[in-house]
C-alpha positions in Angstrom: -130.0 -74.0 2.2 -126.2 -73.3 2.3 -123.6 -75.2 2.8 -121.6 -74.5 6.3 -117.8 -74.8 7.8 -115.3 -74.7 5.0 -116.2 -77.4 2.6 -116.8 -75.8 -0.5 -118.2 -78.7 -2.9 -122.1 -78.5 -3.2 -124.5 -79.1 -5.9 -123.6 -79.9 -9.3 -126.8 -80.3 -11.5 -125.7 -81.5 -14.9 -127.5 -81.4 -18.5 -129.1 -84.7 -20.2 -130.6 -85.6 -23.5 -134.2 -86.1 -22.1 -136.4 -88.7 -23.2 -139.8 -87.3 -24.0 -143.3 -88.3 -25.8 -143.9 -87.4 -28.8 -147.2 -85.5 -28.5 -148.3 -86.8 -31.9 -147.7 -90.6 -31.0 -150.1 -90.2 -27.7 -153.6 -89.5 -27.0 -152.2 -86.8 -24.7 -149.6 -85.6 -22.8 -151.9 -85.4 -19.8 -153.1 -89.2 -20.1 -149.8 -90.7 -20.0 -148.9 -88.8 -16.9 -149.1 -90.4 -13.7 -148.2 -89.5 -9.8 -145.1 -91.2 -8.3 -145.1 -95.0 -8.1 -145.1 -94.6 -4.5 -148.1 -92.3 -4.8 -150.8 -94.5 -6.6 -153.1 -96.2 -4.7 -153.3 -99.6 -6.0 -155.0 -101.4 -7.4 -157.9 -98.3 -8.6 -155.3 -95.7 -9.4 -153.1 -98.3 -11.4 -156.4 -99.4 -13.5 -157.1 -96.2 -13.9 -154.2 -94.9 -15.1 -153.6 -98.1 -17.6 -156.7 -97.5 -19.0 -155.8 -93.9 -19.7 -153.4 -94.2 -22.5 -151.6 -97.8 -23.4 -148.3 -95.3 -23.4 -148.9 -94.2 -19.8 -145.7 -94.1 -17.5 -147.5 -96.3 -14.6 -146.1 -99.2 -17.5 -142.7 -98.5 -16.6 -142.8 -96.9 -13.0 -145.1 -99.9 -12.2 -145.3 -102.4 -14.5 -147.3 -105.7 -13.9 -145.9 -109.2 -14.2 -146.2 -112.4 -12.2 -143.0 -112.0 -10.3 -140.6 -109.0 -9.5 -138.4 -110.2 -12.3 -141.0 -110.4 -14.9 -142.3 -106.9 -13.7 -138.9 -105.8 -14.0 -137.8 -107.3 -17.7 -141.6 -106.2 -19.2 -140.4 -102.3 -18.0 -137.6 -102.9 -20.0 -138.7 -104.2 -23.0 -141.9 -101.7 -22.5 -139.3 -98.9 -23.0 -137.4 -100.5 -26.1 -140.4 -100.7 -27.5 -141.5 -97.3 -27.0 -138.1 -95.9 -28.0 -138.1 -98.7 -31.8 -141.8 -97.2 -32.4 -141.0 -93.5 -31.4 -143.7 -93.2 -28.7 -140.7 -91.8 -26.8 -137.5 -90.1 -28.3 -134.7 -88.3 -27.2 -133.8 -84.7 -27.1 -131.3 -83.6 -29.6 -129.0 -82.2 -27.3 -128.1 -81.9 -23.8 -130.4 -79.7 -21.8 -131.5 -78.9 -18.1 -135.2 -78.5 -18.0 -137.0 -75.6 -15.9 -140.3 -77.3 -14.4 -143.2 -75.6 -13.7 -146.4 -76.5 -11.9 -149.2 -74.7 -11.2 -153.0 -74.8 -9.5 -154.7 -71.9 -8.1 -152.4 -69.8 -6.0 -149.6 -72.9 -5.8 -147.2 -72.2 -8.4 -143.8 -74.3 -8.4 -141.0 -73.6 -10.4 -137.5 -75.6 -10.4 -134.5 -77.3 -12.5 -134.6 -80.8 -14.0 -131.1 -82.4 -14.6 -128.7 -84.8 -13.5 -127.4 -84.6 -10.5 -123.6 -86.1 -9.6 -123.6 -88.6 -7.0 -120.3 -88.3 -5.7 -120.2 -84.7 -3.8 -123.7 -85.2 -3.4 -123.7 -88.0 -1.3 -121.6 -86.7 1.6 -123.3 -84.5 2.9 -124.4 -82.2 0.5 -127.5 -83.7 0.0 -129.6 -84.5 3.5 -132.1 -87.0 3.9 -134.8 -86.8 6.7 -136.2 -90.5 6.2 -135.6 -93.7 6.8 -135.8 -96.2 3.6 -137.4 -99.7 3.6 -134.8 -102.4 2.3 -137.4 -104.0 -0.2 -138.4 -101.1 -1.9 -134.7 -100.0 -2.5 -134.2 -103.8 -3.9 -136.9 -103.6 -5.8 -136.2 -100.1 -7.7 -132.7 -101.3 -8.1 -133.7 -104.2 -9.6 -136.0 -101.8 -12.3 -133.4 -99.3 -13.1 -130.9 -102.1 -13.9 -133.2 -103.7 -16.0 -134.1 -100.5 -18.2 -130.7 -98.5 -17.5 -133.2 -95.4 -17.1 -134.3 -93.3 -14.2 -138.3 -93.0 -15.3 -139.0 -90.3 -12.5 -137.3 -87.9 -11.0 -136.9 -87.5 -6.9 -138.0 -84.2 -5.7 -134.6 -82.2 -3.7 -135.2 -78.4 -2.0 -132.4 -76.1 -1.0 -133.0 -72.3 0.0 -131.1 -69.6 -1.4 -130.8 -65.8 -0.4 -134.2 -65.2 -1.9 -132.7 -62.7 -5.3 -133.5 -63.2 -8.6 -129.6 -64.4 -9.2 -127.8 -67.7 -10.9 -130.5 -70.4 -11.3 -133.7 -68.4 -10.3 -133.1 -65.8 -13.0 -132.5 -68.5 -15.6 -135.8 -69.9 -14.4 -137.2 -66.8 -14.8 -136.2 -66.1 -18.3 -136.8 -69.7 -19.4 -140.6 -68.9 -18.7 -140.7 -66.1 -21.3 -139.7 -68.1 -24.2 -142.0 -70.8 -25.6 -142.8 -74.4 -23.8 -141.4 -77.1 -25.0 -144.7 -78.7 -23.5 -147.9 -77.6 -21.9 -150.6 -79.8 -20.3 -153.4 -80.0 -17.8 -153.3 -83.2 -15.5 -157.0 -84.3 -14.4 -155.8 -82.8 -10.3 -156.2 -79.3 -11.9 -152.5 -79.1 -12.5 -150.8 -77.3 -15.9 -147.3 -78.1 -16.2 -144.8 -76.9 -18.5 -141.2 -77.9 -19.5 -138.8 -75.6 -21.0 -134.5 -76.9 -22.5 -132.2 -74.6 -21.2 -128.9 -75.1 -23.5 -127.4 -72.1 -23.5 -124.0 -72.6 -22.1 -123.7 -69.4 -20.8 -127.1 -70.1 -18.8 -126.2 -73.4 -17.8 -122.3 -72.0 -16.0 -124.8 -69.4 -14.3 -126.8 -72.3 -12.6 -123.5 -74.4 -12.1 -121.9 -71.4 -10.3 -125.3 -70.6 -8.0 -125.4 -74.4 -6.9 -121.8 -75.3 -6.5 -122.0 -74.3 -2.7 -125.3 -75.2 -1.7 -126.9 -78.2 0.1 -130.2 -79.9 -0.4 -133.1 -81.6 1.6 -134.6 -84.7 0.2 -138.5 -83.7 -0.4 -139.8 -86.8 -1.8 -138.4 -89.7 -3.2 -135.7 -91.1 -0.1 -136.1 -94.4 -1.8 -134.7 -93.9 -5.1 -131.9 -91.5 -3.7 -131.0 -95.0 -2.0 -131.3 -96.5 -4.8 -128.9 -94.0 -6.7 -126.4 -94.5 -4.5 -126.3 -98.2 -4.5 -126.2 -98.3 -8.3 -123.6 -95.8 -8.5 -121.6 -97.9 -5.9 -122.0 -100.8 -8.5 -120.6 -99.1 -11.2 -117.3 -98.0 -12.6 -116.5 -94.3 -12.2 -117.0 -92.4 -15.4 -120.9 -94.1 -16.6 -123.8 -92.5 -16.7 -124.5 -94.5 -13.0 -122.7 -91.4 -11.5 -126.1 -89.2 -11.7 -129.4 -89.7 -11.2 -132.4 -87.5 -12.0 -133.5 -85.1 -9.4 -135.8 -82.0 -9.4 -134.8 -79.1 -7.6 -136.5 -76.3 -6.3 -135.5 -73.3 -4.4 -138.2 -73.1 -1.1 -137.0 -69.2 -0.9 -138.7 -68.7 -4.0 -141.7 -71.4 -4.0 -142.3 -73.0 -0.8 -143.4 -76.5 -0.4 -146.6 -77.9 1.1 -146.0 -81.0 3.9 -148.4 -83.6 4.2 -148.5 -86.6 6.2 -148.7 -89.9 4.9 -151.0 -92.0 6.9 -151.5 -96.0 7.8 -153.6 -98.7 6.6 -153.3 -101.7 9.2 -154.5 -104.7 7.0 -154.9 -106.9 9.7 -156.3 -105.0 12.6 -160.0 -104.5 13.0 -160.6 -101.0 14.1 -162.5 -102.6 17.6 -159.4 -104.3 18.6 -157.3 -101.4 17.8 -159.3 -98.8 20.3 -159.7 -101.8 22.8 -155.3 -101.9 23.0 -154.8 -97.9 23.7 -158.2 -97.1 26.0 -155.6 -97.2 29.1 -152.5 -95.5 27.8 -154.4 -92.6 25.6 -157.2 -90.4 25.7 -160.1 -92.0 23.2 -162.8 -90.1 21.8 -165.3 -90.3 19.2 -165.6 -88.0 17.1 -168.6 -87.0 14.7 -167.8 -87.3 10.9 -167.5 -86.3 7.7 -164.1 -87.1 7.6 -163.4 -83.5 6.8 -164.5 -82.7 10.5 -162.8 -85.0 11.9 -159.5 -84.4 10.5 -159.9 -80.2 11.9 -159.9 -82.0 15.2 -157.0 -84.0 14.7 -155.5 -80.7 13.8 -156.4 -79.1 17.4 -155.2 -82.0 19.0 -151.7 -82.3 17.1 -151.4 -78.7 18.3 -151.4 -80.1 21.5 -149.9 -83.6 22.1 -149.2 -86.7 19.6 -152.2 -87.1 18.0 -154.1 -89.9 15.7 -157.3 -90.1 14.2 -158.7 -94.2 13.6 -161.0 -95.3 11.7 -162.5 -98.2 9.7 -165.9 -98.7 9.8 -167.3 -95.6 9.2 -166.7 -94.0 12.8 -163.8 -91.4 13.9 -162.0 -92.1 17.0 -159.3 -89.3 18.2 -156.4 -90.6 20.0 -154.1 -87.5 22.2 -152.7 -87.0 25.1 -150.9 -90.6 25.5 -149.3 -91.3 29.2 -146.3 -90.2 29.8 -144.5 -93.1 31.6 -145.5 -95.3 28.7 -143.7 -93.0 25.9 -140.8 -92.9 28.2 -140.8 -97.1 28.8 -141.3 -97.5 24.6 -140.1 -93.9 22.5 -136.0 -94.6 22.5 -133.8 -91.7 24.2 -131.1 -91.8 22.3 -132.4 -89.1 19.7 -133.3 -85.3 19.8 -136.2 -84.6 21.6 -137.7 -83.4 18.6 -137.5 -86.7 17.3 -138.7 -88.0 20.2 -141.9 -86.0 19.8 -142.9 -87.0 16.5 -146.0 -88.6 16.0 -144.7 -90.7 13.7 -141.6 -91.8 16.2 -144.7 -92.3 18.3 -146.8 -94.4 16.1 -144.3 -96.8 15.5 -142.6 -97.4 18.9 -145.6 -97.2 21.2 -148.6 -98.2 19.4 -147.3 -99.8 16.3 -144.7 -102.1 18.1 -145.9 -101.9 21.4 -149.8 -102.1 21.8 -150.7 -103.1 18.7 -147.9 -105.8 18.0 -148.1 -105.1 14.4 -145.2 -106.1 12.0 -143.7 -103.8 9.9 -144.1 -105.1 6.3 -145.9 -104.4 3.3 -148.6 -107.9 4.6 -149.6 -105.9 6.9 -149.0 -101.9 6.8 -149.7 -100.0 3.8 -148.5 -96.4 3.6 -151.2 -94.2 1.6 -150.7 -90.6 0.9 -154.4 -89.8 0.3 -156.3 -89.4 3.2 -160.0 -90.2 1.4 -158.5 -93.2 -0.1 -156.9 -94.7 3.0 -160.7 -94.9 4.9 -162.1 -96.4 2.0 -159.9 -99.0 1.7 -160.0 -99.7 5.5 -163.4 -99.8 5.4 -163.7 -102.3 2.2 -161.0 -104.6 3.9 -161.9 -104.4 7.5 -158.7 -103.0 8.8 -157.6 -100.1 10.2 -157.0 -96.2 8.9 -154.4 -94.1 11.2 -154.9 -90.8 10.2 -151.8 -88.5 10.9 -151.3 -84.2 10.9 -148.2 -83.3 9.0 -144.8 -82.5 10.8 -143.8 -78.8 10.9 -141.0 -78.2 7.4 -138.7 -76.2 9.8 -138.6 -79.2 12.1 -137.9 -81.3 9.4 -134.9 -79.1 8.2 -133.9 -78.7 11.8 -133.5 -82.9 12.4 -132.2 -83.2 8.6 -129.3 -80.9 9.5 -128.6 -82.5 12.9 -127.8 -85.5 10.8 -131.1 -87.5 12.1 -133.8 -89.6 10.0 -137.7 -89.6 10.8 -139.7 -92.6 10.5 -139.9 -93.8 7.5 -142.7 -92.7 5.5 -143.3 -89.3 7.8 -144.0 -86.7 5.7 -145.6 -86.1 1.9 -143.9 -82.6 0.6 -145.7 -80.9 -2.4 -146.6 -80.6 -5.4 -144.6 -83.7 -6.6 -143.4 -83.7 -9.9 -145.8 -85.7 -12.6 -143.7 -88.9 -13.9 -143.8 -89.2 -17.6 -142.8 -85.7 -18.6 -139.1 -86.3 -19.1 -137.1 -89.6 -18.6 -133.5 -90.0 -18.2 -131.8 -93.4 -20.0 -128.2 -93.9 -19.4 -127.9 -94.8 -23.2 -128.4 -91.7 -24.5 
């Protein structure tokens, strides 16, 4: 989206020598792919992954260690390894890399690079999330460790929709040869192409130096970013971090919501808190059915589907006077509506009592996996309906956060593709 009033600093996406695997040191390029850390489910996904390639990224985006400084140092001597035996090795020269994935009839194209903190960070780039302390600690604490950003966050910005400045240099990038090509085990291909050409890369800097940019995915390590670079001395590599950006004139975005695992609620004391402040009703599975009717009611009112034990239980139409005692009313109204501002203020806090930390919610993006873990640890599942993007956009440039954790935009980039290490 563009930039408004009379500032005129935007976007300023910068090359890097990208750390990549060298397709002849690894099984394959597919196999030491993996999601975003905040995307697998552990502990199956992790296993699963690990046991794909001994290269696989979840090693460094998630290693495993006794304590968070042992997870942090095996990262980094993970990657020093890697880079000593050439499992990964740097690009000869600076580059910006065109992205592309594709499944079906979603096809996402954007730029990889580096993007400069400073400019960015007032105002130019807009997040719509709140960010849990510990997690920005904690991925902190990794990129100190290993001076590298492992994954990049996801950043969308909407131009005027013509095949100008960085979407024609995407365009012609995807003539020319791949510098990689692979099929993830979701049905996804993904290919990477360097743009060098100086020529090419002032085209892009001159499109982007007046736009803005909505944080997609990955409000954490944008945090994280910015508290690094604040660490730092002006002039280090600590002034960028590694985004993807992609133009939603030209490929649109899916939303998703992220849902709720309550570890330590049984699903009968759950329904037994709300049955006098919201409208209960069960609801015949699969959980495919379920979730249309969660879709009706969203339409309608706030909205939750429980579960746990095998049963579906819609929750709509929640009473008024509560929502006014418990939602604050010092926000939009839009805010005010969201299920997620509703989640966490009137049932989270209020009925339910539940504290918010990691003991006790978990925040899955996988709907299948989040029943199946409530069912095998006898909590509780809140199923959610995605927000509305244009409502997103709407609070993002009012200057107002969601809830953390409130939406799941898509398709996220696959980590282990290209890396970014402030030594090279």
């Amino acid at each position: 989206m563009n930039t408004t009033g009379q500032r005129a600093a935007g976007l300023n996406l910068t090359p890097f020598r990208g750390l990549r695997y060298d397709s002849e040191r690894v099984g394959s390029l597919a196999a030491v792919t993996s999601p975003p850390y905040d995307v697998v489910v552990r502990p199956d996904g992790l296993h699963h992954l690990e046991s794909a390639d001994p290269h696989n990224i979840v090693r460094l985006i998630l290693p495993q260690a006794a304590t968070p400084t042992a997870r942090h140092e095996q990262a980094a001597d993970t990657l020093r390894h890697w880079l000593a035996e050439g499992i990964l090795a740097p690009d000869t020269e600076p580059a910006l890399y065109v992205y592309e994935q594709r499944n079906g009839d979603v096809l996402q194209r954007g730029l990889i690079g580096a993007l400069e903190l400073s400019e960015a960070a007032d105002g130019v780039v807009l997040p719509h999330e709140d960010v849990m302390p510990h997690i920005v600690e904690d991925r902190a604490d990794l990129m100190r460790a290993s001076a590298a950003n492992f994954e990049p966050l996801l950043l969308s910005y909407r131009s005027e929709g013509t095949r100008i400045g960085a979407t024609a240099v995407i365009e012609r990038a995807v003539e020319r040869t791949p510098l990689l090509s692979t099929t993830t085990e979701d049905g996804f291909s993904h290919r990477l192409w360097a743009v060098t050409d100086p020529a090419e890369l002032a085209e892009v800097h001159q499109d982007l130096s007046h736009r803005q940019a909505l944080i997609a995915d990955g409000h954490h390590r944008w945090a994280t970013y910015l508290r690094l670079r604040a660490e730092h001395p002006r002039g280090t590599p600590w002034d960028h971090g590694l985004v993807l950006l992609v133009d939603t004139a030209r490929y649109p975005l899916r939303v998703r919501a992220i849902h709720r695992l309550l570890h330590q609620l049984p699903l009968a004391d759950a329904l037994s808190a709300v049955q006098d402040s919201f409208r209960v009703r069960p609801i015949a599975g699969p959980l495919s059915r379920a979730m249309e009717h969660l879709a009706g009611a969203a339409a309608e009112s706030n909205a939750f589907l429980l579960t746990g034990d095998g049963t579906y239980h819609l929750l709509d139409r929640p009473d008024p006077a509560l929502l006014a005692r418990t939602v604050p009313d010092d926000r939009p109204c839009a805010w005010q509506r969201l299920d997620a501002t509703v989640l966490h203020a009137t049932l989270i806090d209020h009925l339910w009592n539940v504290p918010d930390d990691p003991a006790h919610i978990a925040y899955i993006h996988d709907t299948a996996a989040t029943v199946a873990k409530a069912e095998r640890d006898g909590g509780t599942a809140v199923l959610m309906h995605p927000v509305r993007e244009d409502v997103v956009r709407e609070l993002a440039r009012e200057g107002v956060t969601m809830p953390r954790k409130s939406t799941s935009f898509g398709p996220k980039p696959a980590s282990g593709l290209v890396l970014r290490s402030m030594a090279h």
